[in-house]
MILO-342876 format. One record per residue (C-alpha): residue number from 1; y, z, x. Coordinates in steps of 0.2 Angstrom, whole numbers, plus 5000, padded with zeros to 4 digits. Layout:
BEGIN
(NUM,(Y,Z,X))
...
END
This chain:
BEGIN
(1,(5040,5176,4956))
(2,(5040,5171,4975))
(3,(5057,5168,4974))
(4,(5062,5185,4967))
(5,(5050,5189,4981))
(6,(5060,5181,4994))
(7,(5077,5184,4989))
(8,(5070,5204,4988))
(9,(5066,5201,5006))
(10,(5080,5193,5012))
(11,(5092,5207,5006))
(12,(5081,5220,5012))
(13,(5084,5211,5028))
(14,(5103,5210,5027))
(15,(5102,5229,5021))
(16,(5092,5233,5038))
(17,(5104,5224,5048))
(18,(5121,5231,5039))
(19,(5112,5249,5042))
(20,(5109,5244,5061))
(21,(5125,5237,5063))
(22,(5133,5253,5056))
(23,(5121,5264,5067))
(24,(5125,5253,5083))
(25,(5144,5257,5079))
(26,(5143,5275,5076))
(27,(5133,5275,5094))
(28,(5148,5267,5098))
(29,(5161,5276,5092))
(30,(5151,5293,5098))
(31,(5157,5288,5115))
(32,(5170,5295,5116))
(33,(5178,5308,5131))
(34,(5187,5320,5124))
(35,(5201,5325,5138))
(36,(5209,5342,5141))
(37,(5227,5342,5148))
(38,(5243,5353,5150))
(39,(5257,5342,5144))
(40,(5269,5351,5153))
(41,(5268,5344,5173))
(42,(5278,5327,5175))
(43,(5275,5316,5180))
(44,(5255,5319,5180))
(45,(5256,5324,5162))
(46,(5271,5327,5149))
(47,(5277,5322,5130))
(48,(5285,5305,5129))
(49,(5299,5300,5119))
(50,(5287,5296,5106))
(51,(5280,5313,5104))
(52,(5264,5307,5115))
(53,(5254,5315,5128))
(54,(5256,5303,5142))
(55,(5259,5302,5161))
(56,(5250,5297,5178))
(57,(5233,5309,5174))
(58,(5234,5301,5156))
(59,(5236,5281,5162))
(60,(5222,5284,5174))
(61,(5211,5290,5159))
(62,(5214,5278,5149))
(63,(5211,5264,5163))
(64,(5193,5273,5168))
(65,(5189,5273,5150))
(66,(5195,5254,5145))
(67,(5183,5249,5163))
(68,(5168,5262,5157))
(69,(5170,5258,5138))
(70,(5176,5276,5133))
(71,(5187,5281,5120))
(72,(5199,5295,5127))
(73,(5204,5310,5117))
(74,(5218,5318,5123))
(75,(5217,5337,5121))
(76,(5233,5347,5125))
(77,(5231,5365,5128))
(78,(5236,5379,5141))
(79,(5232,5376,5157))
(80,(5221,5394,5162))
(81,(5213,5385,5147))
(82,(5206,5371,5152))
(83,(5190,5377,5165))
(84,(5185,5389,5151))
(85,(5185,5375,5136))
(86,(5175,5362,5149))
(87,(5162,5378,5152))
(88,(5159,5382,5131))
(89,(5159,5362,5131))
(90,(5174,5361,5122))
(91,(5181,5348,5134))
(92,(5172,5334,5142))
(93,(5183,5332,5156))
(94,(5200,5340,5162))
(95,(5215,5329,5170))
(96,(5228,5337,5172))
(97,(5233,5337,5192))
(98,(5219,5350,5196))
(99,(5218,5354,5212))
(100,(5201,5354,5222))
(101,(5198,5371,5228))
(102,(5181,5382,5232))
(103,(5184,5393,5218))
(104,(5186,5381,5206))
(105,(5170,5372,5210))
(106,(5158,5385,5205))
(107,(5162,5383,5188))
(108,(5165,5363,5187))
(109,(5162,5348,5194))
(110,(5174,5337,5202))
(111,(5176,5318,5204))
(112,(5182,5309,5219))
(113,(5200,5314,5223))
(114,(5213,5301,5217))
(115,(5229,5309,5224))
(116,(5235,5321,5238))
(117,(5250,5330,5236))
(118,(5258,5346,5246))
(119,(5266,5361,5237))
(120,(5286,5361,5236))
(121,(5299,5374,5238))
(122,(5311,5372,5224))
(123,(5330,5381,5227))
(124,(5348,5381,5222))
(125,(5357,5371,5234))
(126,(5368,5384,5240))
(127,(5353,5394,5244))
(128,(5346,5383,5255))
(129,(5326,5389,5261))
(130,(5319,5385,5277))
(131,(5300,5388,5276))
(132,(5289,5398,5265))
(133,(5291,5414,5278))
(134,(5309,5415,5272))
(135,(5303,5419,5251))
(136,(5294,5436,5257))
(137,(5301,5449,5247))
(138,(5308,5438,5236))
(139,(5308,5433,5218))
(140,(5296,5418,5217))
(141,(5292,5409,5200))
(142,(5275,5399,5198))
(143,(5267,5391,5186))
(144,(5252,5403,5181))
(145,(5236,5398,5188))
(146,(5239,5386,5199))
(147,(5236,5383,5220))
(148,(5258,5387,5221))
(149,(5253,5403,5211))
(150,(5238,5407,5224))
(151,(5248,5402,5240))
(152,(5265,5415,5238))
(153,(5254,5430,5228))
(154,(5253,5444,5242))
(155,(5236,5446,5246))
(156,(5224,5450,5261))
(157,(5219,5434,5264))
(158,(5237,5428,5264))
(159,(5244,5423,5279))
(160,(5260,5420,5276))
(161,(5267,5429,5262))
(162,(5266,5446,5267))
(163,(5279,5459,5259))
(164,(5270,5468,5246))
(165,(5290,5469,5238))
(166,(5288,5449,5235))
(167,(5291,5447,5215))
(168,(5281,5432,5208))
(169,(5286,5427,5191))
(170,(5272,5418,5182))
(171,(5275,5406,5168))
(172,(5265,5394,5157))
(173,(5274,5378,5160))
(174,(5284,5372,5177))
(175,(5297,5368,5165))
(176,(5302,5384,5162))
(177,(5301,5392,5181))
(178,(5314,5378,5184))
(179,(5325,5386,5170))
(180,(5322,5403,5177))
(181,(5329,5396,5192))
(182,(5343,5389,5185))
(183,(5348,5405,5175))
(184,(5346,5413,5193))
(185,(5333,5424,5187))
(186,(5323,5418,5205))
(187,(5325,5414,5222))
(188,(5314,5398,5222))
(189,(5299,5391,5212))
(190,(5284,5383,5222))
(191,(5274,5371,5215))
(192,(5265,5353,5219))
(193,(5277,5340,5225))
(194,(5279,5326,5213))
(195,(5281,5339,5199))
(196,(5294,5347,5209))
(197,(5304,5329,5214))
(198,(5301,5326,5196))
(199,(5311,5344,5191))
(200,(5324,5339,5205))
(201,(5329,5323,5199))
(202,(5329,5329,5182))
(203,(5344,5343,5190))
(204,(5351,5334,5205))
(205,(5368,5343,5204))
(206,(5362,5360,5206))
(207,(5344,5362,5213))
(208,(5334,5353,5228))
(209,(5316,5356,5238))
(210,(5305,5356,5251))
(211,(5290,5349,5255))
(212,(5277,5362,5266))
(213,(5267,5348,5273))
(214,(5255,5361,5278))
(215,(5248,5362,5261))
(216,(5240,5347,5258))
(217,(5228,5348,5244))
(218,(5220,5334,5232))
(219,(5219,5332,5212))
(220,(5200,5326,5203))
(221,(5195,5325,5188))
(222,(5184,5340,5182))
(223,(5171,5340,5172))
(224,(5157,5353,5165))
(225,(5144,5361,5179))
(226,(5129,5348,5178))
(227,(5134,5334,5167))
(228,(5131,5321,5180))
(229,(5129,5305,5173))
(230,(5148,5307,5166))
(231,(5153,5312,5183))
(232,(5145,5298,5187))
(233,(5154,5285,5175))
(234,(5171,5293,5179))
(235,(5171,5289,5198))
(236,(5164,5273,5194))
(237,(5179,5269,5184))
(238,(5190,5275,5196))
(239,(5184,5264,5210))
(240,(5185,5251,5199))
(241,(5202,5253,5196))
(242,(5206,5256,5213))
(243,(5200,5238,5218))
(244,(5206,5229,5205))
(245,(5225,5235,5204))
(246,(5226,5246,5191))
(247,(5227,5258,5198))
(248,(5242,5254,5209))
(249,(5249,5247,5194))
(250,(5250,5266,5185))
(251,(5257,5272,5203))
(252,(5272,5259,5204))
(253,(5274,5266,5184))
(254,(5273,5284,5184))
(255,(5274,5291,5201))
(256,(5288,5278,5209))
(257,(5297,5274,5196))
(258,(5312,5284,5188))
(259,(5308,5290,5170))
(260,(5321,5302,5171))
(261,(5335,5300,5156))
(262,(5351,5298,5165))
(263,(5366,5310,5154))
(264,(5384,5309,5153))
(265,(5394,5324,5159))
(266,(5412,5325,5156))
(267,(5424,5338,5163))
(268,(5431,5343,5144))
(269,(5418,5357,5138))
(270,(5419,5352,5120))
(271,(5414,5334,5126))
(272,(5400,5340,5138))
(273,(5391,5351,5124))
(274,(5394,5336,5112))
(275,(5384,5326,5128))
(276,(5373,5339,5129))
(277,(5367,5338,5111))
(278,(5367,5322,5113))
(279,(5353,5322,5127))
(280,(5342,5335,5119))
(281,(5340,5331,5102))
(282,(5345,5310,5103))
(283,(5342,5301,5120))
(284,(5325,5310,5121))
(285,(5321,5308,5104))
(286,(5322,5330,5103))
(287,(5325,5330,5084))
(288,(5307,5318,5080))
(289,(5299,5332,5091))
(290,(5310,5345,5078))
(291,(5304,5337,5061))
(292,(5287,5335,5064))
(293,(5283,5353,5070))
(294,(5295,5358,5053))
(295,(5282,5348,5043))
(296,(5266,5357,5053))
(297,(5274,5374,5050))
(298,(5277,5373,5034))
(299,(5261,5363,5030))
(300,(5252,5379,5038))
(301,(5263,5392,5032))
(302,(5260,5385,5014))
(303,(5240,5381,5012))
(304,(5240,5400,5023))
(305,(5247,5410,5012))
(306,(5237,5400,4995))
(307,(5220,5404,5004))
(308,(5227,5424,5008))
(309,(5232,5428,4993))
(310,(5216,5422,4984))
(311,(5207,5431,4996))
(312,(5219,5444,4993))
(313,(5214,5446,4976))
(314,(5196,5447,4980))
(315,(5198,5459,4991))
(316,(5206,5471,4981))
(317,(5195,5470,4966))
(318,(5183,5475,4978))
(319,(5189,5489,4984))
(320,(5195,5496,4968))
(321,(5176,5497,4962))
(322,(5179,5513,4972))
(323,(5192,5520,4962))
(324,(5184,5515,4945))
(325,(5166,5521,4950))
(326,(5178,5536,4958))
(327,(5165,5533,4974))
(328,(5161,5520,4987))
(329,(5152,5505,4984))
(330,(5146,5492,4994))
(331,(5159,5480,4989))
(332,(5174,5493,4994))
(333,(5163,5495,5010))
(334,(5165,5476,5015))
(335,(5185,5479,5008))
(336,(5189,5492,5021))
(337,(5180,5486,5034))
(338,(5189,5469,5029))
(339,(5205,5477,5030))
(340,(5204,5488,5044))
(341,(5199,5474,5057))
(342,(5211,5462,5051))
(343,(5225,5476,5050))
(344,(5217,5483,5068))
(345,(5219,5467,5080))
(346,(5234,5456,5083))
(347,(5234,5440,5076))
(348,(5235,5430,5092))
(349,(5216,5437,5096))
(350,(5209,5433,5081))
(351,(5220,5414,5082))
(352,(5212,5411,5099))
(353,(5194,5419,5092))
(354,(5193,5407,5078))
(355,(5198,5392,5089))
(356,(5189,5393,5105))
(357,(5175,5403,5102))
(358,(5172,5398,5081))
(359,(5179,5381,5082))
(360,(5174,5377,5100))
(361,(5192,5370,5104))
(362,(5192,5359,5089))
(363,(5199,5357,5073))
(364,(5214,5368,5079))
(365,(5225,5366,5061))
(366,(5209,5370,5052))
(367,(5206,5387,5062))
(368,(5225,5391,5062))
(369,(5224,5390,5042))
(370,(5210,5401,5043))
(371,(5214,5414,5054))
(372,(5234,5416,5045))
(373,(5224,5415,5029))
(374,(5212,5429,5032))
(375,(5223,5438,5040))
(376,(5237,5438,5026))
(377,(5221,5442,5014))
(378,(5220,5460,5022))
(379,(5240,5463,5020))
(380,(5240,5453,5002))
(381,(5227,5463,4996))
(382,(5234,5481,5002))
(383,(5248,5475,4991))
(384,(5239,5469,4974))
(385,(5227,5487,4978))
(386,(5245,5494,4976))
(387,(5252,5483,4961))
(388,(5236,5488,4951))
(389,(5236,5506,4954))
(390,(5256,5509,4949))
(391,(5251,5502,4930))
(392,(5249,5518,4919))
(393,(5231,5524,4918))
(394,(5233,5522,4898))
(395,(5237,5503,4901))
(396,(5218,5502,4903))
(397,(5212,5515,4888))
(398,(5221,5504,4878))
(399,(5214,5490,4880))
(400,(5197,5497,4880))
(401,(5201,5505,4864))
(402,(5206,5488,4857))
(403,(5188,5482,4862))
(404,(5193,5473,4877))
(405,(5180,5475,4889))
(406,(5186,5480,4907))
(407,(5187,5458,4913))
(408,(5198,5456,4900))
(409,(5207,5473,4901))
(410,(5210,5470,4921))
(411,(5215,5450,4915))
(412,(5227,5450,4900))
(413,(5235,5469,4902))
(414,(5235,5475,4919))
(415,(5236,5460,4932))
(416,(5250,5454,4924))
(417,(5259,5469,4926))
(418,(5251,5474,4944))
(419,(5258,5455,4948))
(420,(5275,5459,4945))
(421,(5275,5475,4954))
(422,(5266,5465,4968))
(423,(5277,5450,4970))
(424,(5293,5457,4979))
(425,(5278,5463,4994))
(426,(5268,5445,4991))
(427,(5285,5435,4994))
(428,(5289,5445,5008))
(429,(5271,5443,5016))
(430,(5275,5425,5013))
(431,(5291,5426,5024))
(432,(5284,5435,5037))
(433,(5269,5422,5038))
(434,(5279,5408,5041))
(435,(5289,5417,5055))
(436,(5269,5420,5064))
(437,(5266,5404,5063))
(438,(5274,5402,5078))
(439,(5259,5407,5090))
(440,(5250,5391,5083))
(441,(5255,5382,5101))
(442,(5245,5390,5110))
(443,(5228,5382,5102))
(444,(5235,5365,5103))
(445,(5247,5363,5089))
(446,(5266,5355,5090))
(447,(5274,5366,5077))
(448,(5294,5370,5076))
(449,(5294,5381,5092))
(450,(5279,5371,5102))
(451,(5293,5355,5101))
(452,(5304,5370,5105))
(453,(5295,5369,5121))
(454,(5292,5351,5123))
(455,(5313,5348,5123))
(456,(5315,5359,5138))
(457,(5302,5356,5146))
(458,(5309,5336,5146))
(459,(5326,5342,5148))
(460,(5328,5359,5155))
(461,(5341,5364,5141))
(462,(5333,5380,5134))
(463,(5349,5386,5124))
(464,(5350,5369,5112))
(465,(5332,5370,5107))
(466,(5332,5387,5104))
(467,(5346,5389,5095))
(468,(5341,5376,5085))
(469,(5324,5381,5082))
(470,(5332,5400,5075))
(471,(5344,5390,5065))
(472,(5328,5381,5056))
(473,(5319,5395,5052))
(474,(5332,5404,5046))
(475,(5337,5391,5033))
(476,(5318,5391,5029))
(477,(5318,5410,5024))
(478,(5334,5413,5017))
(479,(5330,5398,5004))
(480,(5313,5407,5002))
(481,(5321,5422,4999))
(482,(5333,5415,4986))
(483,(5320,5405,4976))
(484,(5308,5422,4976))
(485,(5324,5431,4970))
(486,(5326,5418,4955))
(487,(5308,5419,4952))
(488,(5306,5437,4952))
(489,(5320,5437,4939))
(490,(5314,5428,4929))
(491,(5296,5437,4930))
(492,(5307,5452,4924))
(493,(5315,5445,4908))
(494,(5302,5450,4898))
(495,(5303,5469,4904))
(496,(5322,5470,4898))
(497,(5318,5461,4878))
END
């Protein structure tokens, strides 16, 4: 008995400390910072050839965390984004070359500065620009939000771009005020330095800059108004690294060293767009970045447009209570309402809705299945409604009249029927989702026109990736229109026995 006694204790003992081990390695495994960038300023942050988020910002991360013992969570999102997701708490910190400013401090906190960089003038080489004076009335392209937006904006307080007539283009990514430059859609694009080297080496032929060494400024790390003892733990880390090498180690890597893919020209046309290809979809690994958003498109699109049309269905039984009960019911109530909201507001809110105020920033496939899905559920249903009501009222007296009740009527006689009225509308609803899926990068997720995005932004070719990307899905729905048509003839067999 005192054995059984004592073995009982010892694997309560072991039991205890499995249960504390596991507890001590969820503690541990809940340190973790999760890190909001804008993977489109090289060489601070951009999408390797691997389809990684890496760059300067990232390496210095990672370093502070290995020192600190943090796991870092990369989180790529817009930059406009990123203050708002640290003040929801969404983000634990932001590192994305954010520059230090009095505005930006009264809604974040900033670490000890790690860089100091001066804003660039970026130009054709045979429109050679002098000083920042010389861009007054002229078309200027930024990157929205940042300090090159603030400095050539007009304004009261601005003392040196002055002509109310000065054009500023504002776009998402540097990348793409470069190619706007390029296409000669602007005079110039300011932004910070080592972006603007980067952009310059990357287009050597054709474009050059100029540093405004009045402009100095200096990047942190940001992180939420108050949370101290992270603050705390990141400038700790950083002045670890800062003695012990690291750090100069990630500067010789990213910000000295040339990570730009060298491409072959050739004076034949046919050769250089075969070269071109070449450097967009092979040498920079463009066509991994092409398959994988194909797969998250699809894999959206698909469990979308399962979850609308069951919702679909609901909602149309719902409403149609009204037309049995020939007035409105609660259920039609909540149908409409349903239907009118999700009719009434673009998609893009309520994507943006489910995903930083719902979800928090997180879980952004999760809330882009949702939000495509309920939102399909409003068109879907509108089509079943319309599918059930062009059967012939005396489908359902006679069905009752064979004792059916109204389930069974609705089940076996008219659904089937209001199916195949339904399905040309349904398939199209189907198409027309797939095509909306293409908003999904803006809440974080790489999908066929996301790695669209990523490809020019490495490589400043807007036309191959583009092209290719239309291509895609047009392939996607003409073979989804072909394999409704097959289906939709077969669902009519039965109608010409």
């Amino acid at each position: 008995m005192k054995r059984k006694t004592r073995l009982i204790c010892i694997f309560a003992l072991l039991i205890c400390f499995i249960i504390g081990g596991c507890a001590s390695q969820t503690d541990e495994e809940k340190k973790i910072i999760k890190v909001g960038t804008n993977a489109e300023f090289p060489p601070f942050e951009y999408i390797n050839d691997e389809g990684e988020v890496d760059g300067f910002d990232m390496a210095i991360m990672r370093a502070i965390g290995e020192e600190m013992g943090y796991e870092i969570d990369i989180v790529n999102m817009e930059f406009k984004s990123l203050a708002a997701s640290l003040k929801t708490g969404a983000l634990d910190a932001v590192a994305a070359g954010m520059t230090v400013t009095e505005e930006r401090k009264q809604t974040v906190d900033f670490s000890n500065s790690y860089y100091g960089a001066v804003q660039s003038i970026v130009f054709k080489k045979d429109r050679a620009v002098n000083s920042l004076a010389e861009l007054n009335g002229k078309k200027i392209a930024v990157q929205e939000g940042t300090t090159g937006d603030i400095l050539v904006t007009p304004a009261e307080d601005n003392e040196v771009i002055t002509d109310s007539s000065t054009e500023v283009k504002r776009f998402k990514k540097g990348a793409d005020a470069i190619v706007e430059l390029k296409n000669g859609g602007v005079d110039a694009v300011v932004i910070d330095s080592s972006p603007a080297h980067s952009f310059v080496a990357a287009n050597q032929e054709d474009l050059t800059y100029l540093d405004l060494s009045d402009t100095e400024e200096f990047y942190a790390i940001a992180v939420g108004k108050g949370n101290q003892e992270l603050l705390d733990d990141i400038n700790e880390g950083l002045e670890r690294i800062q003695n012990n090498g690291v750090f100069d180690q990630i500067v010789d890597q990213y910000i000295n060293g040339n990570t730009v893919n060298v491409r072959q020209t050739s004076n034949n046309p046919i050769m250089q767009i075969i070269y071109d290809c070449k450097y967009v979809f092979i040498d920079t690994n463009g066509y991994q970045l092409l398959l994988q958003g194909l797969g998250v498109t699809i894999g959206i699109s698909f469990a979308a447009v399962c979850l609308g049309i069951i919702l679909g269905f609901v909602i149309a039984l719902m409403k149609l209570t009204e037309t049995r009960k020939k007035r409105k019911t609660v259920l039609s109530v909540i149908a409409n309402i349903y239907i009118n909201i999700l009719r009434g507001t673009p998609v893009m809110v309520q994507l943006l809705i489910m995903y930083m105020i719902v979800f928090r920033s997180n879980m952004a496939y999760l809330a882009a299945i949702l939000t495509f899905g309920i939102n399909s559920g409003a068109y879907v249903a509108e089509n079943i409604r319309a599918g059930i009501m062009a059967v012939d009222n005396g489908q359902m007296e006679g069905g009752r009249s064979l004792g059916f009740t109204y389930a069974q009527t609705m089940r076996y006689i008219i659904l089937p029927q209001a199916i195949k009225n339904a399905f040309p509308a349904l398939g199209n609803e189907f198409i027309t989702l797939l095509k909306e899926t293409s908003i999904v990068g803006y809440v974080a997720i790489q999908d066929l026109t996301k790695a669209a995005d990523f490809i020019i932004s490495r490589t400043y070719e807007a036309f191959y990736p583009l092209i290719a990307i239309a291509i895609i899905y047009f392939i996607l729905v003409w073979g989804l229109t072909q394999l409704l048509a097959v289906v939709e003839r077969r669902m009519r067999q039965s109608d010409l026995r």
